[in-house]
C-alpha positions as CSV (number, residue, x, y, z in Angstrom):
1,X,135.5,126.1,-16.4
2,X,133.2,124.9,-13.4
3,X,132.5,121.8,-13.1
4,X,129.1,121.3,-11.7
5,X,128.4,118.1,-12.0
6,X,131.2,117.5,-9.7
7,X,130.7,120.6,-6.6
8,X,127.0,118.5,-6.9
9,X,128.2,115.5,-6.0
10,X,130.7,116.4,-3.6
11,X,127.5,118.4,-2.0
12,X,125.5,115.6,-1.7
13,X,128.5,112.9,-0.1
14,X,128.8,115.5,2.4
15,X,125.0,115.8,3.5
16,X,124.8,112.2,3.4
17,X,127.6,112.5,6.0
18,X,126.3,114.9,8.4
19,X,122.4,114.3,8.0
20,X,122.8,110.3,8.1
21,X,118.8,109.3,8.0
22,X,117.1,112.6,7.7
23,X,118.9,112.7,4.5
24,X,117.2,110.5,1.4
25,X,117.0,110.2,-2.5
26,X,113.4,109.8,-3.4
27,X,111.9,109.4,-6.8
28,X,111.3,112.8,-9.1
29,X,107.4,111.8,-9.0
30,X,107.5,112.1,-5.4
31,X,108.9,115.3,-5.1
32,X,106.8,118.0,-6.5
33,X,109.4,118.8,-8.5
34,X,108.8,119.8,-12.1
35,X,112.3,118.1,-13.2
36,X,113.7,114.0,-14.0
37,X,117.3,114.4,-12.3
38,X,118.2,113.1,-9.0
39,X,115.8,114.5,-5.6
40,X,116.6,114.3,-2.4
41,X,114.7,114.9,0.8
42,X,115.9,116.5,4.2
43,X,113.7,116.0,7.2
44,X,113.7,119.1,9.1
45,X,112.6,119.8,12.7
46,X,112.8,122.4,15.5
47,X,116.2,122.9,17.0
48,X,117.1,124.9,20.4
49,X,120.1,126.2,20.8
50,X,120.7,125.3,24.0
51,X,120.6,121.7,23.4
52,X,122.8,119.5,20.1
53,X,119.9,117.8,18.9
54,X,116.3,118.1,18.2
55,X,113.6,119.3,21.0
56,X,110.4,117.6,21.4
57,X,107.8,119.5,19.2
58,X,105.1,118.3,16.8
59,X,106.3,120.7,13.9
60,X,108.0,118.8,11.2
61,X,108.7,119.7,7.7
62,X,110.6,117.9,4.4
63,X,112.7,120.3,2.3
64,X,113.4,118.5,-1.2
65,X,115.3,120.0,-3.3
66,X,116.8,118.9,-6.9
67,X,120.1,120.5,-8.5
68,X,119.8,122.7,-12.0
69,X,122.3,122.0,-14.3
70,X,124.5,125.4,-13.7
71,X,123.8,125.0,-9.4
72,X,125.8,126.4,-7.6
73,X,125.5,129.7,-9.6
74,X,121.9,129.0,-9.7
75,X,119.2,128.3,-6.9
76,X,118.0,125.0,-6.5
77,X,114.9,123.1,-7.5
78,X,112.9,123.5,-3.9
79,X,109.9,122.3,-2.4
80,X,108.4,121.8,0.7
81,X,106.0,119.2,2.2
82,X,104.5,119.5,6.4
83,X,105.5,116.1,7.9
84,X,103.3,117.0,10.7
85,X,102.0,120.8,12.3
86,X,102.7,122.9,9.7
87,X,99.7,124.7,7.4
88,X,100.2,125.4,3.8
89,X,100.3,128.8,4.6
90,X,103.3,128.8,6.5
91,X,105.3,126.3,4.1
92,X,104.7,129.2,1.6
93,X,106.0,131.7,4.1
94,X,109.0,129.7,4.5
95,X,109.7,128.6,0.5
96,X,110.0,132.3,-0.2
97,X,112.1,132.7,3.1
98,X,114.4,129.8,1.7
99,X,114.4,131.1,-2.2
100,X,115.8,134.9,-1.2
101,X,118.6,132.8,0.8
102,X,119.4,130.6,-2.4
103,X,119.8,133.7,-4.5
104,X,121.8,135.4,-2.1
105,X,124.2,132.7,-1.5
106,X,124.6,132.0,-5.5
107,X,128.5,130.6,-6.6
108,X,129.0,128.4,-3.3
109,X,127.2,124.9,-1.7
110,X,124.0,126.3,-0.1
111,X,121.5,123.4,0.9
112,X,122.8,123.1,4.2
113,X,122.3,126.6,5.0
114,X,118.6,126.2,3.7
115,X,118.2,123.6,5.7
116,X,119.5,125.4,8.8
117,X,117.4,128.8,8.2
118,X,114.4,126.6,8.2
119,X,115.5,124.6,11.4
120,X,115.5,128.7,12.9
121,X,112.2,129.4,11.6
122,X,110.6,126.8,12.8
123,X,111.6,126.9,16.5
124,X,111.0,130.5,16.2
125,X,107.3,130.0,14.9
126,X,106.8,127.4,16.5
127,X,108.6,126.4,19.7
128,X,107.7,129.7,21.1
129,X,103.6,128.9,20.4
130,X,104.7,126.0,22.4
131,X,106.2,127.3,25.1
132,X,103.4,130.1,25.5
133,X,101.0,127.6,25.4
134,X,102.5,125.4,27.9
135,X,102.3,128.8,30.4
136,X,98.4,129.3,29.2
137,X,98.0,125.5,30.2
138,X,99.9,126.3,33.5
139,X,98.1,129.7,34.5
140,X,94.7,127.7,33.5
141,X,95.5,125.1,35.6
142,X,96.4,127.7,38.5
143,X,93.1,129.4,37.5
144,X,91.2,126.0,38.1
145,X,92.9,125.4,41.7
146,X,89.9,126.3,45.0
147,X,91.7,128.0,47.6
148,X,89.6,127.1,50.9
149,X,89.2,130.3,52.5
150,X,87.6,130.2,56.8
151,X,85.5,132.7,58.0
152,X,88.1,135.2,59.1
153,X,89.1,135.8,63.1
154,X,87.8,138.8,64.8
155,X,87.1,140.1,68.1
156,X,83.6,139.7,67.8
157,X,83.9,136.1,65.7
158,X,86.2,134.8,69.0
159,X,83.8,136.2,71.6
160,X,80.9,134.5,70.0
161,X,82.5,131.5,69.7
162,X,83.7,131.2,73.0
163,X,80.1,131.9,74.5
164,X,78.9,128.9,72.5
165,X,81.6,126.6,73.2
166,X,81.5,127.5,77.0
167,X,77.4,127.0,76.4
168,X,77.9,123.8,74.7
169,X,80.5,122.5,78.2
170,X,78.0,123.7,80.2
171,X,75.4,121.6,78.8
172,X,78.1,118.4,79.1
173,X,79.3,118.9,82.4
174,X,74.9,119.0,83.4
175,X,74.7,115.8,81.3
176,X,77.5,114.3,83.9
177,X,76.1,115.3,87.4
178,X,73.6,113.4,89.4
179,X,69.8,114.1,89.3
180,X,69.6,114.7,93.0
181,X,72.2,117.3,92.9
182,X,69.6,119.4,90.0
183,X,67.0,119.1,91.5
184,X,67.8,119.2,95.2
185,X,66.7,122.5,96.2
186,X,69.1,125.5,97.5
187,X,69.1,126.2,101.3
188,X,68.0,129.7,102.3
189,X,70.1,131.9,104.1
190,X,68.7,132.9,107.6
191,X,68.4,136.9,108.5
192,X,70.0,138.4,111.0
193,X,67.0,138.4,113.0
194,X,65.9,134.6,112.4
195,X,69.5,134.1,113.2
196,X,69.4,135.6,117.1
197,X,65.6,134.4,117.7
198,X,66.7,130.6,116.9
199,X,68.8,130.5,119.8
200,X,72.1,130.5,118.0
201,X,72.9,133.8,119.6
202,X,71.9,132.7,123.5
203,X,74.1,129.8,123.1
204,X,76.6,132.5,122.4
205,X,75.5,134.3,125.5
206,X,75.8,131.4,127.7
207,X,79.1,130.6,126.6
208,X,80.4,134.0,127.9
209,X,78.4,133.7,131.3
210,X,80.3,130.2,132.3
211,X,83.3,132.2,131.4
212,X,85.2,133.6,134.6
213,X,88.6,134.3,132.7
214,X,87.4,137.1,129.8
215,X,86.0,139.8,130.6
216,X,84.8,140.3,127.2
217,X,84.7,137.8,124.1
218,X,83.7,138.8,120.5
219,X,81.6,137.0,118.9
220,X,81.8,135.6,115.4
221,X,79.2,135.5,112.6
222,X,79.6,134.3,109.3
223,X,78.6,136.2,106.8
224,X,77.2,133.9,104.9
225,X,74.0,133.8,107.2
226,X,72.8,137.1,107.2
227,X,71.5,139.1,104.3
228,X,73.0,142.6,103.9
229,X,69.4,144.5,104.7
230,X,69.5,142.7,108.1
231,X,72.7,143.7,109.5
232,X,71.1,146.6,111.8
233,X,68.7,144.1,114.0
234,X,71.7,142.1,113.9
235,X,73.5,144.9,115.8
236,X,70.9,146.1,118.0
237,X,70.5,142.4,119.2
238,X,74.1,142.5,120.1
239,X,74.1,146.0,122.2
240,X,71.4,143.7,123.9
241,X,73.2,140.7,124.5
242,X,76.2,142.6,125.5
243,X,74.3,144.9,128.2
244,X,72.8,141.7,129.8
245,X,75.8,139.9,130.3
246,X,77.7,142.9,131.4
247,X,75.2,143.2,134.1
248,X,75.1,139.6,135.1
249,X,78.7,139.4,135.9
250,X,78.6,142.6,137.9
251,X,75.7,141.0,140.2
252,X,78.0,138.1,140.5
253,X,81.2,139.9,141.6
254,X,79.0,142.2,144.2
């Protein structure tokens, strides 16, 4: 014959021994437990399985539970209470979840594996809302961040730019220079003709009379003091000039 009384007790030593404080007696009033023996409450939270102990999550549940006088070939007295997180709706889900374990694991100790199946279903209902949340939080965030964007660099942006900057030096370099040199006005260019009637060209001339040694001497003009529609009077004057000294010297040597 079984003696319940006894697998009961031995049940409850070894909870106390693994649960340490999230294992408790309370009182049958507190409970919500239609019975006068002993309850006890388990405090249950999240677990990941990558880690021993509890993650950090706001879910938290208590699962009390009372013995019947014929457990463990009976389920347990259970009830369950949100510590924190949890709506009524899903502490129903989970009771029933809980209850089909209890009758499926009838003959041997079964609170520890209640309290484990509801350890799963919370970090499966919950953890996961947590972690999805945390990536909403983070793509929201990423959603919030400005990324300055310039005007991008063309051709056409460059050139323009370049023209305003070059402008802009332009204008600074003006700022710099003395008054007199802006407003002192350009000297003009003589013509070719100016050029011979001014008596540049017979100083030219006389140079090559006083000269005994060269028969002929070409003379040098800078271009810079002719204009280009003058540089036919320019040439006759030369023919000129030439022909006159030509016949000088021959006068000289008869």
């Amino acid at each position: 014959m079984t003696d319940f009384n006894q697998e009961q007790d031995m049940e409850i030593e070894a909870l106390e021994a693994i649960l340490m404080d999230e294992f408790k007696e309370i009182h049958p009033g507190e409970s919500g437990l239609n019975t006068s023996s002993r309850c006890f409450q388990i405090k249950v939270v999240a677990q990941d399985d990558d880690t021993d102990g509890p993650i950090t999550n706001p879910a938290q549940l208590a699962l009390i539970f009372s013995h019947t006088e014929r457990y463990p070939d009976e389920p347990p007295l259970l009830n369950l209470k949100s510590l924190q997180g949890i709506h009524v709706e899903d502490l129903r889900i989970l009771k029933e979840k809980l209850l089909q374990e209890a009758s499926e694991n009838l003959g041997m100790a079964m609170i520890y594996t209640l309290v484990t199946s509801a350890k799963e279903w919370l970090s499966d209902r919950f953890c996961q809302d947590s972690v999805d949340g945390s990536t909403e939080v983070e793509e929201a965030a990423k959603d919030d961040i400005v990324i300055p964007h310039g005007e991008p660099v063309t051709v056409e942006t460059f050139l323009a730019w370049r023209e305003r900057f070059e402008a802009e030096l332009a204008l600074e370099r003006a700022k710099l220079m003395p008054e007199s040199v802006l407003t002192a006005p350009k000297e003009k260019k003589l013509s070719g003709r100016q050029w011979f009637e001014s008596g540049r060209a017979k100083g030219v001339a006389a140079v090559n009379e006083e000269s005994d040694l060269e028969d002929e001497e070409d003379i040098d003009f800078d271009e810079d003091d002719f204009e280009d529609d003058d540089e036919e009077d320019m040439l006759e004057h030369y023919l000129a000039e030439k022909s006159d000294s030509s016949a000088h010297s021959s006068r000289r040597a008869s």
